[in-house]
N, C-alpha and C positions, 0 to 999 in steps of 0.2 A: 300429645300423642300417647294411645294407651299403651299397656306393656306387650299386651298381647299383637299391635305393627312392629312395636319394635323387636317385638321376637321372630316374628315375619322379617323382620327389614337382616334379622341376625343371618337366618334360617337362610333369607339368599345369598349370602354372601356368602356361608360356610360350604355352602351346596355345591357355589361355582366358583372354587378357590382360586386354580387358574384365572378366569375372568379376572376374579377380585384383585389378584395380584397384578394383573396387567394394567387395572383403573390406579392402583396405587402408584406402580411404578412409571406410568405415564405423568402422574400429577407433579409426583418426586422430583422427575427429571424436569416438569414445566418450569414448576418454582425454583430448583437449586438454579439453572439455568439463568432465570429471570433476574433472582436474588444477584448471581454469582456476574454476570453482566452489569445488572446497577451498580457495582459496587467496582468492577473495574472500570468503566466510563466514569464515574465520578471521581476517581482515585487517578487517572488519567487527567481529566479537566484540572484538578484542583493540581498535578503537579504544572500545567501548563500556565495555571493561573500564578503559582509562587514563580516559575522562572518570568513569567512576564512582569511581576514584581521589582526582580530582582534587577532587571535590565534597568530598569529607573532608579533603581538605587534608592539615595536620598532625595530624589527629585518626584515631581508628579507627573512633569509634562518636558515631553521633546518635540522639539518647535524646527522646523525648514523651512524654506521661501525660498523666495526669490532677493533682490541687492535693497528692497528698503527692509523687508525682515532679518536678512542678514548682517544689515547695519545697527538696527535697534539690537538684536541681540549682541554683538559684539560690543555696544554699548553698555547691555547691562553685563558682560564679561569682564570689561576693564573696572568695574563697580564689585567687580568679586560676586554676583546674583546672578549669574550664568554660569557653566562649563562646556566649552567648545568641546567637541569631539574628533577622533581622527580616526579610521580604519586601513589597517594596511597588514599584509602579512610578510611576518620579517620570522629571524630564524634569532634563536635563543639557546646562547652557550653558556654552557658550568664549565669551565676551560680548564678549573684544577683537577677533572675528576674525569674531563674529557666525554662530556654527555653532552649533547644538542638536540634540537627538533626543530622543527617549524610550527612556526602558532600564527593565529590570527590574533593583531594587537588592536584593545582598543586604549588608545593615547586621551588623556584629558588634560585640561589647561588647569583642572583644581581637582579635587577632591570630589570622589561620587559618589562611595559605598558601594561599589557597583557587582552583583553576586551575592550568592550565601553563604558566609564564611564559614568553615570548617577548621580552620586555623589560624591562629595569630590575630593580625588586624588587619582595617583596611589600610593602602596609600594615603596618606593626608599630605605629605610634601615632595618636591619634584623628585627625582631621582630613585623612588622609591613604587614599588610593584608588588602587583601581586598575579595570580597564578592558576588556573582550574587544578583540579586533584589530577586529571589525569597526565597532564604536563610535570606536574613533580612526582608522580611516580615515573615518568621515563628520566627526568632528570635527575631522580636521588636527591632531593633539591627540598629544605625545611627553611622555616624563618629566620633570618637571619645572613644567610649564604650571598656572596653575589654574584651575579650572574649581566650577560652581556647580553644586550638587544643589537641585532646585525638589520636594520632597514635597508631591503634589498628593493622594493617599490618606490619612496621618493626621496629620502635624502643619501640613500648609497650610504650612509654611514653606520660609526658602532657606538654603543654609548654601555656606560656602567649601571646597573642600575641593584639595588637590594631589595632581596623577597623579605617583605614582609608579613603577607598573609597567602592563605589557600584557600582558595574559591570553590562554588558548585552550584551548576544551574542543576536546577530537580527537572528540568523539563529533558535536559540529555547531559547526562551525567559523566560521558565518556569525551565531550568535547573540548578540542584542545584551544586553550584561549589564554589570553595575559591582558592584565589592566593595571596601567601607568601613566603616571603623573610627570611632564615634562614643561620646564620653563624656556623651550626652545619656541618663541611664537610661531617661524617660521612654519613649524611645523600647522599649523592651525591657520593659515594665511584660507587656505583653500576646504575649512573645515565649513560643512553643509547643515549638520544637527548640534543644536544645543539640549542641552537639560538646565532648567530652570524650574522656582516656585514661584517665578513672579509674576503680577499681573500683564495678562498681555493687552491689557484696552486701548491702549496707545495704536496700538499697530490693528485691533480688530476690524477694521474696513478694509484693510488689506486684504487681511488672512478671507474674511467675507467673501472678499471676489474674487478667487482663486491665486493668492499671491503665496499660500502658502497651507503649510496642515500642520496643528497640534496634534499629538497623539498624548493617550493618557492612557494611566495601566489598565482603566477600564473599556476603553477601546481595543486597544491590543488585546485582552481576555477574550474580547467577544468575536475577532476576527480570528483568532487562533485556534478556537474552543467551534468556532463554525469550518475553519479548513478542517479541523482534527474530526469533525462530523463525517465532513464530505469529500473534500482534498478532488474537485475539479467533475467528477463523473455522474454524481447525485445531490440535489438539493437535502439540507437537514430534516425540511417537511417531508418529502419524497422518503425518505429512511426512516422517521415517526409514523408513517404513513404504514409501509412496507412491514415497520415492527407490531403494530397495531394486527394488523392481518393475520402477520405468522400467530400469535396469539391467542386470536379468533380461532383456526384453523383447528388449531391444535385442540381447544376447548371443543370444539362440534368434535371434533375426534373420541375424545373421552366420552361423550355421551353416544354418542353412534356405535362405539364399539358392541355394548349389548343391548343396542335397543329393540330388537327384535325378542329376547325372552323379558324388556322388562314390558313389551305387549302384550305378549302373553298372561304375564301375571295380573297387569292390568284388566287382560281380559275377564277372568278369574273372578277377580276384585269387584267388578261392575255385575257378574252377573250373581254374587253372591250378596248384591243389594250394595255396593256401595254407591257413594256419587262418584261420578268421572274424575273432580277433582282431588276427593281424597285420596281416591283408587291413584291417580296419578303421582300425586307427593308422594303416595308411600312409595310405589315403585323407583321414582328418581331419588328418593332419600337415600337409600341402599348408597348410589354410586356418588354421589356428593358425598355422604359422610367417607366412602371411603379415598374419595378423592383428596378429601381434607386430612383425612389421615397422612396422603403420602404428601400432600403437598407442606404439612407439619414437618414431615420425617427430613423433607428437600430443605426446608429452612434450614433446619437443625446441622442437618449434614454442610449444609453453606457457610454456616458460621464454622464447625471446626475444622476446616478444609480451608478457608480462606484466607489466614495469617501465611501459611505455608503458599497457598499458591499466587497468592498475590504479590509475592517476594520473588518467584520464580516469573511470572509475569510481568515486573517491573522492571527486573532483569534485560528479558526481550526486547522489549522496547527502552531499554537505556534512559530508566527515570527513575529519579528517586520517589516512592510513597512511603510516605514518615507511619500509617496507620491505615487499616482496613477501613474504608467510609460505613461503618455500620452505619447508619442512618438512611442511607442510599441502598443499602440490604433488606433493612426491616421495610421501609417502605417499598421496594418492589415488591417483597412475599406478601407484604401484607393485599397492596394490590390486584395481586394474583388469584390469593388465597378468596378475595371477596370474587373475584371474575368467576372465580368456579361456582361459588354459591349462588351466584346469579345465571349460570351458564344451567344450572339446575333445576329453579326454577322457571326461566325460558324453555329448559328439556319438559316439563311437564305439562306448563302450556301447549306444547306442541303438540304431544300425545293427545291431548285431549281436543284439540283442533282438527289431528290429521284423521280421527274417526269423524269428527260431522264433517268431514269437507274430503269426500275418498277419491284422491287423484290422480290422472292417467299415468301410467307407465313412462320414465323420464325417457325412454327410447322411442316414446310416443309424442314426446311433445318438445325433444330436441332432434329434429328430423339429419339422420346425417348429410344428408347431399347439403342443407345449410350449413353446417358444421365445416364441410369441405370445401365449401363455395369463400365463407368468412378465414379458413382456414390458409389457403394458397391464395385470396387478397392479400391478407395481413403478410405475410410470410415475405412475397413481392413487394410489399411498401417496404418493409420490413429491411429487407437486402436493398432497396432504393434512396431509406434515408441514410444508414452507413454509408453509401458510394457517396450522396450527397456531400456529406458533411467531409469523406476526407479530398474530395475535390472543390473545397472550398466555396459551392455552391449553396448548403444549409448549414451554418456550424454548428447548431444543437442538434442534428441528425442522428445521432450518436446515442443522444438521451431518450429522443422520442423516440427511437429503436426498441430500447428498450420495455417500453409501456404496449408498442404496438405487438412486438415480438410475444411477449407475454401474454397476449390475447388471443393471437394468432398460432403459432406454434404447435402449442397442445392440442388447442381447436381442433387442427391437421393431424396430429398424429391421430388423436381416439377418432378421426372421422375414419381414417385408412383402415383401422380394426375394426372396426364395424361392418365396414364393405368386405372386409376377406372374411368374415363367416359364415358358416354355410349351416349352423344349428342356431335358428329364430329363440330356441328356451333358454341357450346359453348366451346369447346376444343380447335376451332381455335382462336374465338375471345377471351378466357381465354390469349395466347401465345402471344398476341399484348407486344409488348419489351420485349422481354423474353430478350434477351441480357442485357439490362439495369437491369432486376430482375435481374436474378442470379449474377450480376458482384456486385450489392448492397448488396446480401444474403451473398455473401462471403466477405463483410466489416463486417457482422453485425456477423458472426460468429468470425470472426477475433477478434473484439472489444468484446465481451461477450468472449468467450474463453481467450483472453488476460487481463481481469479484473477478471473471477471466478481464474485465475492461480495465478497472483499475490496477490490477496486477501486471496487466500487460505497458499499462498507460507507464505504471510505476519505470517497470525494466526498459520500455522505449525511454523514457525522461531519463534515465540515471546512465544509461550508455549513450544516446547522445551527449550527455553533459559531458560526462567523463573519459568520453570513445574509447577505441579501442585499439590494440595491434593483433592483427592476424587471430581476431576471436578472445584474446584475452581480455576477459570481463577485469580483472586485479591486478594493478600494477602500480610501480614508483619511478616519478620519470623525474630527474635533477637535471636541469637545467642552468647554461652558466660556470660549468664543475671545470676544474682544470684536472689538466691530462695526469697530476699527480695522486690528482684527491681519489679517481677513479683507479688508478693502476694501483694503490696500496689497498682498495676495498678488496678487490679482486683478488690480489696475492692473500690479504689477512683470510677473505671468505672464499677459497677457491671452490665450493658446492654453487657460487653464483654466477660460473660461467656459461655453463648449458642454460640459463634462463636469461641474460643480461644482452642487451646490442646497447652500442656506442658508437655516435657519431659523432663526429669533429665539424664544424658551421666554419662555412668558404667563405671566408670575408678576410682582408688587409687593413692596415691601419688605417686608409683613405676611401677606404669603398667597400661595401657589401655585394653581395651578387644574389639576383635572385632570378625566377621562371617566370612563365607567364603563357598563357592560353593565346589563341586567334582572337579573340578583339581586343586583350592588352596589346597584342603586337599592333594592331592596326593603330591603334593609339600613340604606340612609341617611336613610331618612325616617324613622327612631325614632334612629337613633345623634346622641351628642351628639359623638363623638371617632372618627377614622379609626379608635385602635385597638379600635373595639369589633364592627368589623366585619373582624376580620383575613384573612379567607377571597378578599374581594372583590375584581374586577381592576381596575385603576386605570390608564390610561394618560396619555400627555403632550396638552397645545395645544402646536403653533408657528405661528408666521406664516411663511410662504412668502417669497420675497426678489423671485419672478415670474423669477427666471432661465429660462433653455431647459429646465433637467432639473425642477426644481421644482415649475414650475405647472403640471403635471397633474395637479399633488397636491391644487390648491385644492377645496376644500369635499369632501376626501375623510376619511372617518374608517373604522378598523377593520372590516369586515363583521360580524361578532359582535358590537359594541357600538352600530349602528345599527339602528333598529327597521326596522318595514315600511313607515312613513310617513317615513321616512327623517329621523329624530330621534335623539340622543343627549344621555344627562343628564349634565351639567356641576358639577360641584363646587368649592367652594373651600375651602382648608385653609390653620388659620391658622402659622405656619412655626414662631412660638414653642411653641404647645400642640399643635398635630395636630388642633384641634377643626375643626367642621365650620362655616365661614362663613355659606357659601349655596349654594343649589343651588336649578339653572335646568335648562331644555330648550333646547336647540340644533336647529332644523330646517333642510331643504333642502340634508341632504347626502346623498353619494353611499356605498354601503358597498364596500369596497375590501380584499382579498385582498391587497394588496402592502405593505397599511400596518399588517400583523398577523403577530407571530412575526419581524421583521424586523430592520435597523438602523436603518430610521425607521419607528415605528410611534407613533399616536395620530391625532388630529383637527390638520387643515391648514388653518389661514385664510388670506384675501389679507389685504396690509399696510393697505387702505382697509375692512378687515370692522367694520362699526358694532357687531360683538361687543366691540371689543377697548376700547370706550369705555364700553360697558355694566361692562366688568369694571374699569374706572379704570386701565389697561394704557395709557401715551404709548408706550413702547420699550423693545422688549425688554433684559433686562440683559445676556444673556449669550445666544452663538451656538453652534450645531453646522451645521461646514461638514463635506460629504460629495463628496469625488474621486472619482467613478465612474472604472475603469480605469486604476487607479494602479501596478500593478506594468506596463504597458504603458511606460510614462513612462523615461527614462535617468536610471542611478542619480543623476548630479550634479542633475538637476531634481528627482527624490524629499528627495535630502538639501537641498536649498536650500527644498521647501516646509515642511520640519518644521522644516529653522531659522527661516526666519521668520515661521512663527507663535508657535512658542514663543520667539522673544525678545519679540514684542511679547506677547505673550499667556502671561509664566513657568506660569501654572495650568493652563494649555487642558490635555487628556488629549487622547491622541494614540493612535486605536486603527488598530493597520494589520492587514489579512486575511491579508499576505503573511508571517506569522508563520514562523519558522526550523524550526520544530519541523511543524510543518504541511507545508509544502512535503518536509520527508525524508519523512513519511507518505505524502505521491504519489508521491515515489520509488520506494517501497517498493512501492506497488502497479503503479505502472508496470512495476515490474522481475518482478515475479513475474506479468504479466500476459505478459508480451515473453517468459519462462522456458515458459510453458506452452503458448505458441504454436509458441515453437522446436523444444520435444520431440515437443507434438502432430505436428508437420509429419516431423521427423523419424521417429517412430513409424510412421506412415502412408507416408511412401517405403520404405524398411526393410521392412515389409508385402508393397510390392505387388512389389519387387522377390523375394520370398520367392516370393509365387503365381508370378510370372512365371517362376521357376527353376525351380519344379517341375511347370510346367505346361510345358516344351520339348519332349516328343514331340508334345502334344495341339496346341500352337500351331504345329508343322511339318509337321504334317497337315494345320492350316489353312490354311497356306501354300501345299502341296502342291496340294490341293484349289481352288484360286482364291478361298480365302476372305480376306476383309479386314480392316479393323482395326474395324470395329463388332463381329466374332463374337470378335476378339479383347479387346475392350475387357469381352467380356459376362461372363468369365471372372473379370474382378477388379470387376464392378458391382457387386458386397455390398458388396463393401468400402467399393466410394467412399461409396456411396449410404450406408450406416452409419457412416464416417466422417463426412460431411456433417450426419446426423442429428443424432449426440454433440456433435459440436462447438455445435450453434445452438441444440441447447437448454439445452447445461450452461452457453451465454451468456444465456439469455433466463431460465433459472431462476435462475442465481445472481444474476441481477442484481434480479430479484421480491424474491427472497430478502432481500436488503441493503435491500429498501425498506422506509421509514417507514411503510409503510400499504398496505393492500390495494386493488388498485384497481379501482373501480364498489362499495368498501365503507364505508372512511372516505373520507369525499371533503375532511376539514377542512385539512388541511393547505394552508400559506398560501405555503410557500416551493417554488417551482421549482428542478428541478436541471435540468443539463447533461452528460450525461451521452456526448456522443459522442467523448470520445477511449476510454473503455470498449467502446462498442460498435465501435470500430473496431480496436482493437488485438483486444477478443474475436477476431471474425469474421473477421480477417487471416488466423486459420488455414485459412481455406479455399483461399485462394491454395495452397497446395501440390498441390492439386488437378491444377494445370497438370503438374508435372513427372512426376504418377502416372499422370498418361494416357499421358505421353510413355512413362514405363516398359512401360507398358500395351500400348503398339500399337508398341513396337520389332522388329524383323524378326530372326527368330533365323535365318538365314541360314548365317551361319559357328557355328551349334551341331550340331553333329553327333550323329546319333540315339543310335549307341552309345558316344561319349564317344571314338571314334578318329579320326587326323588326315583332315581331309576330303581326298577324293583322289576322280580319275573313277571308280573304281570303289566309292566310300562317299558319294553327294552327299549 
């Protein structure tokens, strides 16, 4: 290329500086974006790949079955070439120092390695444990100390045991866990998973015809690294798929933006004797070199931004990454960087296409009444597979919603702006790349519809896990607590009376007592034994404590298990045999939605109810206190109330909402919510900055003409207004979509969600709105008609 293009190719750029800045900063943002993604998906994978590591330990393979794999393995246990495993959650005391918590233990017959050490060493002999980081920072607790396992799930008992090392899965760092070694077989009688190196051929005809599954780290990597993809709402392909497009999108963006003066110059170029194609390189050379420019600048800026923010992102999601995955960086920029120079010369091919092949007006050959006919089909299936799918009639409904919705949706909206104008010149030029809009609209519905789903799919799945009382998404319910462990928390923390209820569980040394609904009843007037009626629902009695949160619970029972005369029948069962004592009728309650599906659900008495002497009931044995807004509370006040209930109360079960596992689940939706918003936003500037490029003689007419920024705004109104459309409804359907029930259809469901940091982060994308108007109604002024330097005689 001689000096004299390239001083051409300079000469555009410096001409139309804005423009130029806008191809850099569009490129900037592609690749830091691109880079700055690869490198947290792989830094993500790779932490998911060590903690799945980690879980095998020393071994390769964890082996289940059924009674002949569970014999052969217990075979090679008694040979020391196995380790039987155990899962239970028991509660864990430093008693000199008066700290407790509850962990999840996992119990071994031998030695596993099991974790990433951070401290000390592994267990190698019985008696001997180790720890996650975040259990010994609540416990204050280093190698060496010893510390008490309270088995509250199967042997009731307590055992001694010494830390000797501190653990960390990198996949969630904040998880509370313990791993120990015990010579108790008992314990191991009913153990399901082995860890073994050894060969399994003996037993592979089994395992062959479903008697059983090995798993190996490289299985587990690939089922964890594919949830971590998808986690239920989209396939991996589908999101390769999906990322492929935005990319594409973006890229026709970049070139689109001036392709109208770099036709012009084209024009220029051909009639001053050149050929089409060189005419044409030289034109798209301009905006590729400077494309490359910023898509350099976006490397650059990705690499020293990314030690910092990838530290803060690993954070978020509660995982440790030991190093930024530069390899996963370079090769996304570099990727990118080639996409542009290829997306460039694709741009000049076309140029030199779309003159010998001059094609009709897109408003001419995308007829709207088609538009609108495909538009409200789609739309109708669209609201048809969601109902399908949560009535149980299609279950992937849900997903092909969203393929269909993405096609249809936008469709609808730009057909509806078409039909309400009433200026044919602003209707045509409004249509300039209509192909490219709608093909983007249906990314942008795709990406918000696939983030309101999962987000919503998220907070559905984590409040029924973990339900709720009266709306409260955070709480700490102890279960099992005696009446002393509770009354000293209370007097030591008197700020946790206004949030705490306590009830006391109706039951005698020989009998329990419990509820029951209209066909348990019909059941238990012939049954001699609970178990003969295994079908039936059963719920709890408690007495109220009359605290602030509690007594509004008085004389409330289940809604479904109280009649219309506002009755429920009462059973008693004897504790030894399961027979059936006595059964009564309870009146003058209230039926109650909060006390159904819940974490406190059954029949609520006060502490003076003449029931509880009918039933020969002085005091309840055992409590379940319940902390509304517990993860609100500062961690040293969280760790100080589970230690002092579980010292006084070694058996209490201690269930907390704010699970580790749980909370990276909100992460995760949080982040791909925040992802969809970002690109929606950017998609739709990138757009309108597109129309606006190619609309410059039309919009300097309008200027000419005394026209304003309403006739200019009318020119990019498909867009917004189809923009606007995509986004509120791929929020309002995805988020249907994710729900438990159809609504005005099942109306049973007892548990309330919360649902507004979804609808908020959904709908945030509209905010971008503001800067597309801005693009919108910018004065092209300094654009000159035929792409030469403005001068008095060229205004």
């Amino acid at each position: 290329m001689g000096k004299q293009r390239l001083r051409l190719i300079f000469k555009m750029a410096i001409h139309r500086p804005v423009d130029a800045l806008g191809t850099v900063v569009i490129a900037l943002v592609l690749v830091m974006v691109c880079a700055s993604l690869s490198g947290f998906i792989s830094a993500y994978s790779h932490a998911i790949q060590r903690g799945a590591q980690s879980s095998f330990g020393a071994y390769s393979q964890q082996v289940n079955g059924n009674e002949d794999v569970a014999a052969f393995m217990r075979s090679l246990q008694d040979k020391g070439e196995a380790v039987a495993t155990s899962y239970s959650r028991q509660n864990l005391l430093k008693t000199n120092t008066k700290k407790a918590t509850s962990v999840d233990v996992t119990m071994l017959s031998g030695a596993g390695d099991l974790g990433v050490l951070v401290a000390g060493r592994y267990p190698d002999k019985p008696g001997e444990l180790s720890v996650s980081r975040e259990v010994a920072k609540r416990l204050q607790a280093k190698p060496g100390d010893y510390l008490e396992l309270v088995d509250v799930e199967q042997t009731r008992k307590q055992a001694a045991f010494t830390l000797v090392g501190i653990t960390e899965n990198p996949a969630s760092i904040h998880e509370v866990t313990a791993i120990a070694i015990s010579a108790n077989q008992s314990i191991f009688k009913s153990s399901e998973v082995w860890l073994t190196n050894n060969d399994l051929k003996t037993i592979d005809e089994v395992l062959n015809h479903g008697g059983g599954n090995v798993a190996t780290v490289t299985s587990v990597i690939e089922r964890a690294n594919a949830n971590a993809v998808s986690y239920q709402a989209i396939s991996p392909q589908v999101a390769s798929l999906f990322l492929g497009l935005i990319i594409v999108v973006l890229l026709v963006a970049i070139y689109a933006v001036d392709r109208q003066r770099r036709r012009s110059v084209f024009q220029v170029l051909t009639a001053l004797g050149d050929t089409p194609g060189r005419a044409a390189l030289t034109t798209c050379t301009q905006t590729t070199l400077l494309a490359l420019v910023g898509g350099a600048i976006g490397w650059i800026l990705a690499c020293i931004s990314l030690p910092t923010v990838s530290r803060w992102v690993a954070a978020f999601f509660e995982q440790r990454w030991n190093q930024v995955e530069w390899t996963a960086v370079s090769i996304a920029a570099l990727a990118t960087l080639v996409m542009i120079t290829l997306g460039g010369i694709l741009s000049a091919g076309v140029t030199v296409l779309s003159l010998k092949h001059h094609k009709r007006a897109h408003s001419e050959r995308l007829s709207p009444r088609v538009l609108l006919i495909v538009g409200i089909a789609g739309t109708v299936a669209t609201l048809l597979l969601i109902v399908s799918r949560q009535l149980l009639i299609f279950p992937l409904g849900h997903r092909l919603a969203m393929i269909v919705g993405a096609l249809s949706i936008p469709t609808l909206a730009y057909a509806l702006t078409l039909f309400t104008r009433k200026r044919k010149v602003t209707a045509r030029l409004g249509n300039r790349l209509q192909q490219l809009t709608l093909g983007a609209l249906a990314i942008v519905f795709a990406l918000n519809y696939y983030g309101a789903l999962y987000a919503s799919g998220v907070a559905d799945w984590t409040n029924w896990l973990g339900r709720q009382i009266n709306g409260e998404e955070s709480y700490l319910q102890v279960t099992s607590a005696t009446e002393q462990a509770v009354d000293n928390l209370l007097e030591r923390l008197p700020q946790l009376k206004p949030r705490t209820a306590v009830f006391g569980d109706v039951s005698t040394n020989e009998q329990m007592f419990r509820i029951t609904d209209s066909e348990g009843t019909q059941c238990f007037k012939t049954a001699k034994s609970v178990d003969d009626c295994p079908q039936s629902n059963l719920d709890f009695i408690y007495v109220a404590s009359g605290g602030l949160v509690d007594k509004s619970f008085i004389n409330h029972a289940p809604k479904s298990y109280v009649t219309n005369k506002g009755a429920v029948t009462l059973i008693g069962i004897g504790i030894a045999d399961s027979t059936i004592t006595k059964m009564s009728t309870v009146g003058g309650l209230i039926g109650d939605r909060n006390l159904e599906n819940n974490i406190l659900s059954g029949l609520v008495i006060s502490p003076d109810s003449p029931l509880l002497n009918q039933l020969g009931v002085k005091k309840p044995q055992s409590y379940t206190a319940i902390i509304t807004g517990f993860a609100a509370l500062p961690d040293e006040v969280q760790d100080e109330i589970r230690a002092n209930l579980l010292i006084q109360a070694p058996f209490a079960t201690i269930t907390d909402s704010e699970d580790p596992q749980v909370r990276q689940i909100r992460a995760q939706a949080v982040a791909r919510q925040l992802l969809a918003v970002i690109v929606s936003g950017a998609i739709l500037l990138t757009l309108a900055a597109a129309l606006v490029s190619n609309q410059q003689i039309e919009r300097r007419l309008i200027e000419l003409t005394g026209g304003g920024s309403k006739i200019k705004v009318r020119l990019v109104k498909s867009l917004l207004i189809s923009y606007t459309v995509s986004v509120a409804c791929a929020v309002i359907l995805g988020r249907l979509a994710a729900m438990d029930r159809v609504p005005f259809i099942r109306l049973n469901s007892a548990v309330s969600h919360d649902y507004g940091l979804v609808w908020t982060i959904g709908l945030s994308s509209l905010l971008f709105l503001i800067p597309a108007l801005v693009i919108a109604i910018r004065s092209s002024n300094t654009i000159p008609l035929t792409g030469s330097p403005k001068s008095p005689n060229n205004p």
